[in-house]
C-alpha positions as CSV (number, residue, x, y, z in Angstrom):
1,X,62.0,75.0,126.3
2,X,62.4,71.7,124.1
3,X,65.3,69.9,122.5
4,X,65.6,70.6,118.8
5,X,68.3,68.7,115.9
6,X,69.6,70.4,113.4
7,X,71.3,68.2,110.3
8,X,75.0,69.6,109.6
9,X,77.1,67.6,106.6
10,X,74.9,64.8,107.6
11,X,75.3,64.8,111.5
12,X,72.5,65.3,114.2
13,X,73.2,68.2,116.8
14,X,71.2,69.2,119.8
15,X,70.0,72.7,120.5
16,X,68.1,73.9,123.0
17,X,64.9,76.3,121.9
18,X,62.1,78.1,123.7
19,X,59.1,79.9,122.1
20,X,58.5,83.8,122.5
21,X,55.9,85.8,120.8
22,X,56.4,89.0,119.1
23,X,53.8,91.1,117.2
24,X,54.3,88.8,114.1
25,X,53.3,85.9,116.4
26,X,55.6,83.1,117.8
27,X,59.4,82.5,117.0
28,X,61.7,79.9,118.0
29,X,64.7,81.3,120.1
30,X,67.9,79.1,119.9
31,X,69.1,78.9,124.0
32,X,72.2,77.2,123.3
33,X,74.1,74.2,122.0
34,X,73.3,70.8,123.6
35,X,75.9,68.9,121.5
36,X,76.0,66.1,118.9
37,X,73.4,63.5,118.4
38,X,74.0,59.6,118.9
39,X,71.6,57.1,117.7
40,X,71.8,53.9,119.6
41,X,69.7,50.9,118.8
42,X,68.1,48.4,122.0
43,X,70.8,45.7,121.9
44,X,69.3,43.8,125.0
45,X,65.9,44.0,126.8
46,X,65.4,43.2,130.5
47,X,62.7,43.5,132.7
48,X,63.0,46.6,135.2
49,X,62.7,45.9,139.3
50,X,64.1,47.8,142.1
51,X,63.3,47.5,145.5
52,X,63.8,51.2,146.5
53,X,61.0,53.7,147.4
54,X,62.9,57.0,147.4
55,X,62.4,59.0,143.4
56,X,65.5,59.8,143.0
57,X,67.5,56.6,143.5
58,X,64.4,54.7,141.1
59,X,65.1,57.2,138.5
60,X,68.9,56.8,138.6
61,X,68.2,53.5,138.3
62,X,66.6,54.2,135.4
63,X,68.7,55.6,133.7
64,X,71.3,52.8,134.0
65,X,68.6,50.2,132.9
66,X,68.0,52.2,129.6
67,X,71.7,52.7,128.9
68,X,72.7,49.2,129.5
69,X,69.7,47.9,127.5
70,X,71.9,50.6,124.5
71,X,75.3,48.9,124.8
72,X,76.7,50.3,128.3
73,X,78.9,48.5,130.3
74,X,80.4,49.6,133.2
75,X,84.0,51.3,132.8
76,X,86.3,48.9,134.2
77,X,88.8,51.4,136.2
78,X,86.0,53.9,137.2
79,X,82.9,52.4,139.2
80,X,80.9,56.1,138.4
81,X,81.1,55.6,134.9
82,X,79.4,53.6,132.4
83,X,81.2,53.7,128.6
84,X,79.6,52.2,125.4
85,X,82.7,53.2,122.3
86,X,83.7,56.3,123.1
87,X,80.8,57.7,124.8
88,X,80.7,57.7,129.0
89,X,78.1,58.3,131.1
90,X,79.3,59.7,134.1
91,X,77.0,59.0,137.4
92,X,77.9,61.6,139.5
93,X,77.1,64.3,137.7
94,X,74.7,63.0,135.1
95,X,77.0,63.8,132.1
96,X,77.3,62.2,128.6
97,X,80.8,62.7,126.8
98,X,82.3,61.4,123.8
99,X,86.3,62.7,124.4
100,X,85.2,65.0,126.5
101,X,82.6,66.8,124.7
102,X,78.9,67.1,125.7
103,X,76.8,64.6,123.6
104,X,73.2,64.2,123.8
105,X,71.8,59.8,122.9
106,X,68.3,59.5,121.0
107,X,66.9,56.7,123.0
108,X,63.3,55.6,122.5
109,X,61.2,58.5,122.3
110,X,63.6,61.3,123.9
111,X,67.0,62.6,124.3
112,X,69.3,61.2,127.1
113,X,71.9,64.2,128.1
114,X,72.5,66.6,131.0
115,X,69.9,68.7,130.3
116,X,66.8,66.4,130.0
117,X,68.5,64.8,133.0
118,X,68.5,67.9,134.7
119,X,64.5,68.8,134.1
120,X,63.9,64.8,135.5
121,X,65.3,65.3,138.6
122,X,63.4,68.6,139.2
123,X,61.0,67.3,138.6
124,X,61.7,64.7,141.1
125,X,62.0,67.5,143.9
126,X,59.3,69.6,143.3
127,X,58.0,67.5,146.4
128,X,53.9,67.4,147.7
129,X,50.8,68.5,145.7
130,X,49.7,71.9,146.6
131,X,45.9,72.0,147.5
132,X,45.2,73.7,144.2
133,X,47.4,71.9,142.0
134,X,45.8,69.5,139.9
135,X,47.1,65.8,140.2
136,X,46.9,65.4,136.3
137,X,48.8,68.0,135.5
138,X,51.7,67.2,137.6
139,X,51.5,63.3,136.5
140,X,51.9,64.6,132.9
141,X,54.8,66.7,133.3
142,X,56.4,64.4,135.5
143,X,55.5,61.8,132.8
144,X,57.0,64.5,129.9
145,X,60.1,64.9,131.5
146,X,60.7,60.6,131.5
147,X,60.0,60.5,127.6
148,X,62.0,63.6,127.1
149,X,64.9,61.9,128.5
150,X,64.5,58.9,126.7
151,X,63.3,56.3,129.5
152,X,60.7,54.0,129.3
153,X,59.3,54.0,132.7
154,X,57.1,51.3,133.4
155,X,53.7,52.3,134.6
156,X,54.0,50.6,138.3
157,X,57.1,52.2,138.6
158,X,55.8,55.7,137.5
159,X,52.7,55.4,139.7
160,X,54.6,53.9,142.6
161,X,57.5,57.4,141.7
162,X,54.3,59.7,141.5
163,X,52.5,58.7,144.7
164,X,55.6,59.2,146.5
165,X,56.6,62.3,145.6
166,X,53.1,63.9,145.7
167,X,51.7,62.2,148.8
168,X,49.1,61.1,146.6
């Protein structure tokens, strides 16, 4: 399944699609509606550290880094949310609103929203390399599922993510 936007009166929405084949070949299934599309531009660039080792905390780390870097701030009455205009992310439960409606942020290469989020983490948890599971093929989808949510991982992070959660 992928992300797809669709153009409506000139607005970006976000639809979720998976491929099936039928005897006229493959077609493009519409799963259901992600929400609307936000643009942000980089207003800020800082270099990325952390000084955790567990996957899960890096990559919500992560995800702050990239949405600060867009314009986030943290909400001042709510220490689990972050709010740039009208949109909030919400930490907990890895949710991006705009008044209470599901919104999906086009950030660098990806789409930041619950569902991308969702596939990250996992991806996070799929835990050790199985004997016959090639190493390659788990460092790109773990590697997909970063730019599909939008987050520049740096490589020493990803490698230092990867070895951890493989054992490799």
């Amino acid at each position: 399944m992928f992300i797809r936007t669709k153009k409506i009166n000139n607005k970006l929405y976000g639809y979720l699609v998976k491929n099936t084949w039928t005897p006229k070949g493959s077609r493009q299934k519409v799963v259901g509606y992600l929400g609307k599309v936000h643009q942000l531009e980089q207003e800020q660039d800082h270099e990325f550290t952390t000084d955790h080792k567990d996957p899960q905390t890096i990559a919500k780390q992560l995800i702050l880094w990239e949405l600060e870097k867009h314009g986030f701030s943290q909400y001042p009455d709510n220490k689990h949310q972050l709010i740039n205009n009208f949109i909030i992310y919400n930490k907990k439960n890895n949710s991006l609103k705009e008044r209470k409606k599901d919104i999906l942020l086009k950030i660098n290469e990806g789409h930041l929203c619950s569902h991308s989020l969702k596939i990250l983490f996992k991806e996070l948890d799929k835990g050790p390399l199985k004997e016959d599971q090639d190493p390659r093929e788990r460092a790109t989808e773990l590697a997909e599922a970063f730019t599909n949510a939008g987050i520049q991982i740096p490589q020493d992070i990803f490698i230092q993510v990867f070895q951890t959660i493989t054992g490799k």
